[in-house]
KEGU-103541 format. One line per field, with one value per residue (C-alpha): residue number from 1; z, y, x. Coordinates in steps of 0.1 Angstrom, whole numbers, plus 5000, padded with zeros to 4 digits. Layout:
// residues N
resi (NUM;...)
c3 (Z;...)
c2 (Y;...)
c1 (X;...)
END
This chain:
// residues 322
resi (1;2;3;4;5;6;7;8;9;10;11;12;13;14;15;16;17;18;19;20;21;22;23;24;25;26;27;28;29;30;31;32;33;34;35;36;37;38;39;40;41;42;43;44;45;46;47;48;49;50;51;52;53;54;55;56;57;58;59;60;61;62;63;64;65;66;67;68;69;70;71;72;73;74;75;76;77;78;79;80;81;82;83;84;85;86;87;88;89;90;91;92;93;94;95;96;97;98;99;100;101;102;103;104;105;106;107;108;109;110;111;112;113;114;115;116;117;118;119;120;121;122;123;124;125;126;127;128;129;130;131;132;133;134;135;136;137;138;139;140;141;142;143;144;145;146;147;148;149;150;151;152;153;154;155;156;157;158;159;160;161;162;163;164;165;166;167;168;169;170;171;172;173;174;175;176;177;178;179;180;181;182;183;184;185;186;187;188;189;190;191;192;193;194;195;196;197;198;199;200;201;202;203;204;205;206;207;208;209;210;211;212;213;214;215;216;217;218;219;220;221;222;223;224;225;226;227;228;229;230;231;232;233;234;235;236;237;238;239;240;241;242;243;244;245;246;247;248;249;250;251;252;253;254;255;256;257;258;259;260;261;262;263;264;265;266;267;268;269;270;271;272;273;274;275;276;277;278;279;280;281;282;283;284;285;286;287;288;289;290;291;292;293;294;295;296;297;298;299;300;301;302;303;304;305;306;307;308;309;310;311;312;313;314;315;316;317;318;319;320;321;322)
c3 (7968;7984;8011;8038;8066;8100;8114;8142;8122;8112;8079;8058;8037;8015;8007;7970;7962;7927;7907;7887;7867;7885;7916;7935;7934;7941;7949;7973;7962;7991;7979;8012;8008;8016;7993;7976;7967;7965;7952;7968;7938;7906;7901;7867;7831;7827;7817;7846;7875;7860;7860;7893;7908;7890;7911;7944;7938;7933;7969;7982;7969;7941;7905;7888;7874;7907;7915;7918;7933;7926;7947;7941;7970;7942;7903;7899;7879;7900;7916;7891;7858;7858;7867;7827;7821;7852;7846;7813;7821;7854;7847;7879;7888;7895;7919;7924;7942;7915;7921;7906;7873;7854;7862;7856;7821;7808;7821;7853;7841;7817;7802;7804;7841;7843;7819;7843;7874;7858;7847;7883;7902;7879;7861;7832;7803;7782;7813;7803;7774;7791;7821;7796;7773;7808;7820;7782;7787;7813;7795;7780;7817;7820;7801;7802;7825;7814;7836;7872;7896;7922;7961;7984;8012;8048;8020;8040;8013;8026;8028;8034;8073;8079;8059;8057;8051;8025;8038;8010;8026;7998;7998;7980;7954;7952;7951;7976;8001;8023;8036;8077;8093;8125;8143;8138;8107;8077;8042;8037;8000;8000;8033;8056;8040;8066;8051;8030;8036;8008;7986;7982;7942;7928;7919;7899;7897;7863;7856;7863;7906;7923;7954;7984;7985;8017;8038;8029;8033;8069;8078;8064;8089;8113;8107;8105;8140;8151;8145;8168;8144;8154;8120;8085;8047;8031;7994;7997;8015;8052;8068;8098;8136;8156;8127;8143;8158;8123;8114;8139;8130;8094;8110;8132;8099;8080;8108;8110;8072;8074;8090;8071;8041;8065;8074;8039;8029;8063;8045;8007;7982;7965;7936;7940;7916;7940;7973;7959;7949;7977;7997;7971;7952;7934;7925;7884;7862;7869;7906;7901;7901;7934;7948;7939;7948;7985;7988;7975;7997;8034;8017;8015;8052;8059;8039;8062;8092;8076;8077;8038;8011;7979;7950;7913;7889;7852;7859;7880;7921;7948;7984;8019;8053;8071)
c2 (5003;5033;5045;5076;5077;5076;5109;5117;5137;5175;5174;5153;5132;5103;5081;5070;5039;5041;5015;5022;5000;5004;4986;5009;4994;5014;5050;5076;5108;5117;5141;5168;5176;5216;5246;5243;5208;5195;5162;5158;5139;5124;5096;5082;5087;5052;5041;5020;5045;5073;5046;5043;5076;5086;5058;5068;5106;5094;5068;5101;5119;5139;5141;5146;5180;5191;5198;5228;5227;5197;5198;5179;5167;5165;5157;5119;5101;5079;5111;5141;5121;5122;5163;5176;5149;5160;5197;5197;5180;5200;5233;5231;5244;5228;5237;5226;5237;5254;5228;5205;5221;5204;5166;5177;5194;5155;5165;5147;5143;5165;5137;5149;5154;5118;5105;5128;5114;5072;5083;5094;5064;5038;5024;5006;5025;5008;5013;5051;5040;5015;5040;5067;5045;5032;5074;5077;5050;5066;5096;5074;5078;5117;5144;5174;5205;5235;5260;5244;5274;5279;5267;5282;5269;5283;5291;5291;5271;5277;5245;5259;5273;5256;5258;5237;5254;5239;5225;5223;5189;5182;5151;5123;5151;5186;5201;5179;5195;5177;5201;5203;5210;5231;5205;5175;5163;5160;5147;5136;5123;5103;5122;5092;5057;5027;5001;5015;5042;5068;5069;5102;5104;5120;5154;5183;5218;5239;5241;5196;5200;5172;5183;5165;5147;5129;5159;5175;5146;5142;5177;5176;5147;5170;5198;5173;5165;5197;5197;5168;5155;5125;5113;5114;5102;5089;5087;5048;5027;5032;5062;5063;5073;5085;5100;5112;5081;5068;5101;5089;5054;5068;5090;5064;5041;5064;5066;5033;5026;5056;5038;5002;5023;5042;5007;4994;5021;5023;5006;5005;5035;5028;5034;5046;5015;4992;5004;4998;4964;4956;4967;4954;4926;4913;4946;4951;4977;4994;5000;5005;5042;5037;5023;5048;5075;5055;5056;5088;5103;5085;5095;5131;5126;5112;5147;5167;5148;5156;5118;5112;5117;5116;5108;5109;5085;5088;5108;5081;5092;5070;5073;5064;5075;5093)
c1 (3309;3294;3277;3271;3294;3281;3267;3289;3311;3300;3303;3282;3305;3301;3324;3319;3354;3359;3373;3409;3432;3464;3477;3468;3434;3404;3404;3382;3359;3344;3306;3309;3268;3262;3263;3278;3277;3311;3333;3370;3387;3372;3389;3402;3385;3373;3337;3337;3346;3321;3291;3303;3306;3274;3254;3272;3264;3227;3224;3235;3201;3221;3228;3262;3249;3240;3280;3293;3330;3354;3384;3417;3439;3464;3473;3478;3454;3441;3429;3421;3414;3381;3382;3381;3348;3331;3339;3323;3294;3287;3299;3317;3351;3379;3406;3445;3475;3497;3522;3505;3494;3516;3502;3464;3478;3490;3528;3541;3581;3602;3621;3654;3652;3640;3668;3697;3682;3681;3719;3730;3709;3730;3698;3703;3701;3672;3648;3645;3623;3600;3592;3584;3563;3547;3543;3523;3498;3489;3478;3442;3429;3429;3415;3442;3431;3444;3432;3420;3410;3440;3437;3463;3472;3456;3424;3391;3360;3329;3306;3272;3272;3304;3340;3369;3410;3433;3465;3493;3511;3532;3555;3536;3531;3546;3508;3492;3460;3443;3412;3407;3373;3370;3357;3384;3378;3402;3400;3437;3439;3472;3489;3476;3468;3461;3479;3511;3534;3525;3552;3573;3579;3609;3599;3618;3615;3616;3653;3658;3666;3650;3628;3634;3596;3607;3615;3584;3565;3575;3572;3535;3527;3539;3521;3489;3497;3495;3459;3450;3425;3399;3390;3403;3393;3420;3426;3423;3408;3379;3376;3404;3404;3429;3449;3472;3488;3486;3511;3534;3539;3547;3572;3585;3585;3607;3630;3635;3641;3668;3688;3682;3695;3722;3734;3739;3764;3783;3813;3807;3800;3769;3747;3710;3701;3725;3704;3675;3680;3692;3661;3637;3653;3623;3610;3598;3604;3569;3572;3612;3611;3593;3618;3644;3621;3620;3654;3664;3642;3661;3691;3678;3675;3709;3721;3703;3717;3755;3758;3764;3791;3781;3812;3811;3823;3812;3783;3769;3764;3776;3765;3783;3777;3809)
END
C-alpha cells in the first residue's frame, strides 16, 4: 500500500495510496521528507484512509505530528478531505489555490447555476434532485476548511536545501497545482493520470458563467510540456516517466474526440443531453454530469475554432457545426 520510491529522483518522496469510497478508487499523498516535512494531499476523512496514511507516514520513519506543511494539488475530496483532521491534529498549515476555496469550505456547486446549466443541456428535470442529494453525501467525507493558507502560482516552497514552484494548471479543477522540482520532477495531482483522461468538470464563476475547464485544461498540459519533465506523481495510480509524452497523447486524445462530437452535429441541432448519450449510451446518473462536462468542454473547443452555432428553443441550447 505504501512504499519509498526509488532514489534516483532528488527529492525524497513517498508514495503513501490511500483507500476512498468512490470510483475513483484509491488516491495518492505523496510525504516529500525535508524541512519542512511535507504531505501533498490528504486524502478523504474516512477511518480507513487515516489508519492508512498514519502507517505509511510511519514505514517512512515519521509520525503524523511530525508534519508541518500539507499541500493541496486541488479541492476534491478524494484529495483535501482529510486536510481539516490532519490540520488539527498536526498543527500544520494548509495551503490552496484561491480558486478552490470554495470546495475545501463544503461548497463545490451553487445550485442554481447547476439547475441553469441541467435546463440548457436538456436533462430531465427530476435529475437536478438526485445529483444534488448525490453532491451532499459527499459532504460525510470532508471536514470544511475555512481558512487554508493561499499558494500562487510561480510560488517558490522551500523543501529543506531544495524548493519546488507551484504551477496553477487548472482544468480538472479551477484551483488545481501541481508543484515542479528544479531538477525534473513534478507532483501532478490529477493534471496527468496513466490510464483515464482527467476529466474537465463544469465549473462556474460567482455570478452562474461556466468556465471553459477544457480549454484550460489543455493549455495546462501545454505549459507542463514546456518543462520537459522526466518523472511525475500522479493523483492516482504508479509514479510515471516520460510525462511529457503522456501530455501529448491527452492532447492528441481531445483532438480526436472533438471532432467525434464535431461529426455528430454536422447535420442535426442538438441538445448537450442528446450528445452525450449518444457518446455514452449506457452512462448512469452518477457519472452523467461527467459526461456533459466531457462534452461541453469539445464544444467549448469547436466555439473557439468559429465551427459552432448555438440556437435557443425554450431555454434549452442546441449545438451544430456551420
Amino acid at each position: 500500500m505504501w512504499g519509498e520510491e526509488p532514489r534516483e529522483t532528488y527529492m525524497r518522496v513517498h508514495r503513501i495510496e490511500l483507500p476512498t469510497p468512490f470510483p475513483v478508487g484509491s488516491v495518492n499523498a505523496y510525504l516529500l521528507a525535508g524541512d519542512p516535512l511535507t504531505l501533498v494531499d490528504t486524502g478523504p476523512k474516512t477511518p480507513e484512509a487515516q489508519r492508512v496514511l498514519a502507517a505509511g507516514i510511519a514505514s517512512a520513519g515519521f509520525r503524523i505530528e511530525d508534519i508541518r506543511r500539507i499541500l493541496l494539488t486541488h479541492g476534491h475530496v478524494d484529495h483535501s478531505g482529510n486536510a481539516a483532521w490532519l490540520a488539527q491534529r498536526t498543527g500544520a498549515v494548509v495551503y490552496l489555490h484561491a480558486a478552490d476555496r470554495g470546495k475545501v469550505g463544503g461548497r463545490r456547486w451553487v445550485a442554481s447555476h447547476v439547475k441553469t446549466f441541467f435546463t440548457q443541456a436538456g436533462v430531465p428535470e427530476g435529475f437536478f434532485k438526485s445529483f444534488m442529494d448525490q453532491i451532499q453525501s459527499v459532504d460525510q467525507y470532508l471536514d470544511p476548511l475555512p481558512r487554508p493558507a493561499p499558494l500562487e502560482d510561480g510560488e517558490y516552497l522551500p523543501l529543506g536545501g531544495e524548493r519546488m514552484r507551484a504551477l496553477h494548471t487548472p482544468g480538472h479543477s479551477a484551483g488545481h497545482v501541481c508543484f515542479y522540482h528544479e531538477e525534473g520532477v513534478l507532483i501532478a495531482g490529477d493534471l496527468l493520470l496513466e490510464t483515464v483522461s482527467p476529466n474537465p468538470i463544469v465549473e462556474f464563476v460567482s455570478d452562474g458563467k461556466r468556465t471553459p475547464t477544457l480549454p484550460q485544461y489543455l493549455q495546462s498540459l501545454r505549459r507542463i510540456l514546456l518543462l520537459n519533465c522526466e518523472t511525475a506523481y500522479p493523483g492516482h495510480g504508479d509514479r510515471m516517466e516520460n510525462p511529457s509524452a503522456r501530455a501529448r497523447e491527452l492532447i492528441a486524445h481531445h483532438e480526436q474526440r472533438k471532432e467525434t462530437i464535431a461529426s455528430l452535429i454536422r447535420r442535426t441541432p442538438k441538445t448537450l443531453a442528446m450528445i452525450s448519450e449518444e457518446l455514452y449510451p449506457q452512462v448512469g446518473d452518477v457519472d452523467r454530469m461527467l459526461a456533459l462536462s466531457e462534452v461541453i468542454g469539445h464544444l467549448d473547443l469547436l466555439a473557439e475554432e468559429k465551427r459552432l452555432t448555438v440556437t435557443r428553443k425554450k431555454g434549452v441550447l442546441f449545438y451544430k457545426i456551420k
